[in-house]
C-alpha positions as CSV (number, residue, x, y, z in Angstrom):
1,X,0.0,0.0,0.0
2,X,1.7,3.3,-0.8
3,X,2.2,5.8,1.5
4,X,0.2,9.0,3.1
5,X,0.8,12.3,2.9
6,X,-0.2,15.2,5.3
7,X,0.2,18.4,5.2
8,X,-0.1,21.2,7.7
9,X,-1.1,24.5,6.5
10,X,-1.8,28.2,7.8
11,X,-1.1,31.5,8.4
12,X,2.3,32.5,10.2
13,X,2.3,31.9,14.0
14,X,-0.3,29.1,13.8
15,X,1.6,26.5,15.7
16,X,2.5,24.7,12.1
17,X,5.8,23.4,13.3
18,X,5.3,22.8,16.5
19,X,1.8,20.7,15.8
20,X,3.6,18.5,13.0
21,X,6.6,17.7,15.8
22,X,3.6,16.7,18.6
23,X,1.5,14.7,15.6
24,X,5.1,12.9,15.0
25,X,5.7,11.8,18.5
26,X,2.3,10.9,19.3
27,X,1.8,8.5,16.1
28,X,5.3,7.0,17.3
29,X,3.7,6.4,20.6
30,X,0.0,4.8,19.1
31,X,-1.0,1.4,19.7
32,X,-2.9,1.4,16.0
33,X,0.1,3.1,14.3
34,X,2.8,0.7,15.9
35,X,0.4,-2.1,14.6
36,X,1.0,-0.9,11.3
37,X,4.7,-0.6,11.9
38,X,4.7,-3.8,13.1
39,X,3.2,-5.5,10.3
40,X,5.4,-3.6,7.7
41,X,2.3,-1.7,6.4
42,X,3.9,1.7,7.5
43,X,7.6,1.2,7.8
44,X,8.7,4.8,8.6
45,X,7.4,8.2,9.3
46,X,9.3,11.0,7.8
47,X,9.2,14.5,8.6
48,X,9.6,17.5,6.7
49,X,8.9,21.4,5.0
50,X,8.6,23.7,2.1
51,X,10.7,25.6,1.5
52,X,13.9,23.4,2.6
53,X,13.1,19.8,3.0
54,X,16.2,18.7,0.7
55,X,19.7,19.6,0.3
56,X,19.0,22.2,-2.6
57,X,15.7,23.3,-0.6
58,X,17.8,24.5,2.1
59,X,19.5,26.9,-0.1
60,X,16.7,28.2,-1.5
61,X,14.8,28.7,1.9
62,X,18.0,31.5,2.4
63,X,17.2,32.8,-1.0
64,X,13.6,33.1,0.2
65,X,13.3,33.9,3.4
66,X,16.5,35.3,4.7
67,X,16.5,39.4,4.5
68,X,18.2,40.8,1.2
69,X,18.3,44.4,2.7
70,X,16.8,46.2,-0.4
71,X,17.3,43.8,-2.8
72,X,14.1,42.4,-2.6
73,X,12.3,39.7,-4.8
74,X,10.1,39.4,-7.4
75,X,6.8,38.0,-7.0
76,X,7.0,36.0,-10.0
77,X,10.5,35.0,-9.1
78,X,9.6,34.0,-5.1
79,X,7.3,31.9,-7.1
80,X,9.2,30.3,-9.3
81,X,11.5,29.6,-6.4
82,X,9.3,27.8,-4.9
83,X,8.3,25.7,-7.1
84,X,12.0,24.9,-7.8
85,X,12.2,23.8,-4.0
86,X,8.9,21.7,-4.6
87,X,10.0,19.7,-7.6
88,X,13.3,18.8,-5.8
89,X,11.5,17.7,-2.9
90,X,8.9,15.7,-4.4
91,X,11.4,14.0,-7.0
92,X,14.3,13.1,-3.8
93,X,12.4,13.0,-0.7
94,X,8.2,12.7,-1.0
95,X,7.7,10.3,-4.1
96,X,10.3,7.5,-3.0
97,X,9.0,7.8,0.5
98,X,5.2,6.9,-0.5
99,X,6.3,4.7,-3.2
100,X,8.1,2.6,0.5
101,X,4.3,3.0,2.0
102,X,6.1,5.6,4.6
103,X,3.8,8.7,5.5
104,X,5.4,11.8,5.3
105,X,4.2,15.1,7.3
106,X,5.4,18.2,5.8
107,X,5.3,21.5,6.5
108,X,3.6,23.6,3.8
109,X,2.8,22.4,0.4
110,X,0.9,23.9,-2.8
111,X,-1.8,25.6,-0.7
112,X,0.4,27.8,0.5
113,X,1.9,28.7,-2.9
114,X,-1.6,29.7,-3.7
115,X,-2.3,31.4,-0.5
116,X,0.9,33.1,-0.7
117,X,1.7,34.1,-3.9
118,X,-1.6,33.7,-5.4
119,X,-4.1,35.4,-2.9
120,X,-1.5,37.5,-1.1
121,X,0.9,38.5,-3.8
122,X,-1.7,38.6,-6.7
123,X,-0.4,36.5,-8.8
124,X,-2.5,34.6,-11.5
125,X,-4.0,31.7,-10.0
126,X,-4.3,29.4,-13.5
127,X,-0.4,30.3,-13.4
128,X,0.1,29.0,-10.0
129,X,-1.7,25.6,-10.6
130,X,-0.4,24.9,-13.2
131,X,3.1,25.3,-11.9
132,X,2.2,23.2,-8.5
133,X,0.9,20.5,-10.7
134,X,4.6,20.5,-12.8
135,X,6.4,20.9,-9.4
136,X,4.7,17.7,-7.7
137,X,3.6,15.8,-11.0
138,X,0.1,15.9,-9.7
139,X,1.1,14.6,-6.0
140,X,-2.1,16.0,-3.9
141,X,-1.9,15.6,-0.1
142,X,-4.1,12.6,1.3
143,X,-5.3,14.8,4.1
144,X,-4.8,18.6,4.7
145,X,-4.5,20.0,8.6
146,X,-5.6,23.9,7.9
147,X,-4.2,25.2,11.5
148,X,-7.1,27.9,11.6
149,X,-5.8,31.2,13.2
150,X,-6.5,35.0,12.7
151,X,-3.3,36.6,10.3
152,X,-3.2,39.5,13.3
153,X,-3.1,36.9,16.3
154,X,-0.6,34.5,13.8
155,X,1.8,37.5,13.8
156,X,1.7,38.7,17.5
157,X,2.5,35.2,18.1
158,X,5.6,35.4,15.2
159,X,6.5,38.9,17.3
160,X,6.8,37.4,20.4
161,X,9.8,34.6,19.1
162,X,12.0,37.5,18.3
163,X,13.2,38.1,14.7
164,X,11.1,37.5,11.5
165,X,12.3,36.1,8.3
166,X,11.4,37.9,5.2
167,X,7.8,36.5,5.1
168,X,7.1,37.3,8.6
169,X,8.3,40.8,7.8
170,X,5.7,41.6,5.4
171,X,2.4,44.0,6.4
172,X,-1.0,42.9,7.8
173,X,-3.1,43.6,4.8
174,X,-0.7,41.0,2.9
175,X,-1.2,38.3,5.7
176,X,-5.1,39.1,5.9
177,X,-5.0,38.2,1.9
178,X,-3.1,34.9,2.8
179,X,-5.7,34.2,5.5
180,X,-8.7,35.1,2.9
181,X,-7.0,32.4,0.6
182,X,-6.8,29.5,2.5
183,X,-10.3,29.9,3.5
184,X,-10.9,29.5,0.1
185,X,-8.8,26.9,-0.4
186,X,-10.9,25.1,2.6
187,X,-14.1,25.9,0.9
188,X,-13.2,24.5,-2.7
189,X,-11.6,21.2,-0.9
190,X,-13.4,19.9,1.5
191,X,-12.6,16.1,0.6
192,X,-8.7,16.8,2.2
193,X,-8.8,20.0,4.0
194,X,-9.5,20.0,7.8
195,X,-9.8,23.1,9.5
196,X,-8.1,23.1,12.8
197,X,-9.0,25.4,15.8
198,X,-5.6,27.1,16.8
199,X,-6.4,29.8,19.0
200,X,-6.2,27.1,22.2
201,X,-3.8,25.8,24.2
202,X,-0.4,23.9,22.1
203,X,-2.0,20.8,23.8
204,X,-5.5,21.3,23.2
205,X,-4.9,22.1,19.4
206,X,-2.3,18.8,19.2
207,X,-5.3,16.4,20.8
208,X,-7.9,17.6,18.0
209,X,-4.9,16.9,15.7
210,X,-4.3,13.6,16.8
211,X,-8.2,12.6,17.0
212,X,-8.8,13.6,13.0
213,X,-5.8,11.5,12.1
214,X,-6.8,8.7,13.8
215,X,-10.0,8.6,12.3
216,X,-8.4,8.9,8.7
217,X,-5.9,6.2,10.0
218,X,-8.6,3.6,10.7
219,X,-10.6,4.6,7.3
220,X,-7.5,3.8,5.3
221,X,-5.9,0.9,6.8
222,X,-9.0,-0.5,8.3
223,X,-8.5,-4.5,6.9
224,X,-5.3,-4.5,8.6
225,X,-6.5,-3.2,12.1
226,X,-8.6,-5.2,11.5
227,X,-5.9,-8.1,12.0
C-alpha cells in the first residue's frame, strides 16, 4: 500500500511546526500506528517542510526567506523559487517515500503557494496551478490539517519569538490576503482539508490533531487493524 501524505497549513504563528513535531511523536507512541509498523504496512514516518526539505531546498529557503536588505524579490521570481524547491522535494524526498508505504508530514505544500503568492501576492491563480501541478507531477496531499488562526493573532505570536524572516516581515493587509485564501482553499476542498482550531492551548490544538488522524488512520488501513 503506498504511503500517506499530510500536510499542515496556515497562516504565520499558527503552531505549524510545533503541531507537525507533537502529531510525529504521538503516532510514534499509538498502539494502532505501531500495529501498522509492526506488520510492515507503514515502515517509517518521515518528517519535513517547504521551502527546505532537501539539500538544494535548504539553499533556496535563504534565498527566500532570509533578508536581502533592499534587494528584494520578485513576485514571480519567489514563485518560481518555490516551485524549484517543490519539484526537488517531491522528486528526492516525498515520491520515493510513498512509493516505500512511509507517511510523510510536511510543512507547507501547494496551498500555500496559492495562499501566498496567489491570494497574497496577486499573482495569476491558473499560473500558480499549473506550476504546482509541474512541481509535484500531480502529487495532492491525502489529508490537509488547515491550523485555523486570525493573520493579526498569527503575527503577534511570530512577534513574540523574536526576529522574522522575510515572510514574517511583510504588512498585515498582505497576511489578511493569505488568511482570505486558505479559507478558500478550505471551501473549494473539502474532501482533504481539515480546519483546525488554533487559538487554544499547544495541547489542546495537538489532541484535536491527533483525533482527525486517527479517524483517517482507521478509514485507510482498516483491513489491517482489523488483523
Amino acid at each position: 500500500m503506498p504511503g500517506k501524505l499530510l500536510v499542515f497549513e496556515g497562516v504565520e504563528g499558527c503552531g505549524k511546526s510545533t503541531q507537525l513535531k507533537l502529531l510525529h511523536s504521538a503516532l510514534g507512541k499509538s498502539d494502532r500506528f505501531q500495529q501498522l509498523q509492526q506488520q510492515g504496512v507503514i515502515p517509517q514516518i518521515l518528517a519535513t517542510r517547504e521551502p527546505g526539505g532537501t539539500e538544494l531546498g535548504s539553499s533556496l529557503r535563504q534565498l527566500l526567506l532570509g533578508d536581502h536588505g533592499e534587494a528584494a524579490i520578485a513576485s514571480r521570481a519567489e514563485l518560481l523559487l518555490y516551485a524549484a524547491d517543490r519539484a526537488q522535494h517531491v522528486e528526492e524526498l516525498i515520491k520515493p517515500a510513498l512509493a516505500r508505504g512511509c507517511w510523510v508530514l510536511c510543512d507547507r505544500y501547494t496551498d500555500s503557494t496559492v495562499a501566498y503568492q496567489g491570494h497574497g501576492r496577486g499573482l495569476d491563480l491558473g499560473l500558480i496551478a499549473q506550476l504546482n501541478h509541474a512541481a509535484t507531477g500531480g502529487l495532492v496531499p491525502d489529508l490537509t490539517l488547515w491550523l485555523k488562526l486570525d493573520a493579526a493573532a498569527g503575527l503577534a505570536r511570530t512577534r513574540q519569538r523574536g526576529a522574522a524572516d522575510r515572510m514574517e516581515q511583510a504588512d498585515l493587509a498582505f497576511h489578511q490576503r493569505v488568511q482570505a485564501g486558505f479559507e478558500a482553499l478550505a471551501a473549494q476542498h473539502p474532501e482533504r482539508i481539515v480546519a483546525i482550531d488554533a487559538t487554544g492551548a499547544v495541547d489542546t490544538v495537538a489532541a484535536e490533531i491527533f483525533a482527525v488522524v486517527e479517524g483517517y488512520l482507521q478509514q485507510w488501513y482498516a483491513p489491517s487493524l482489523m488483523v
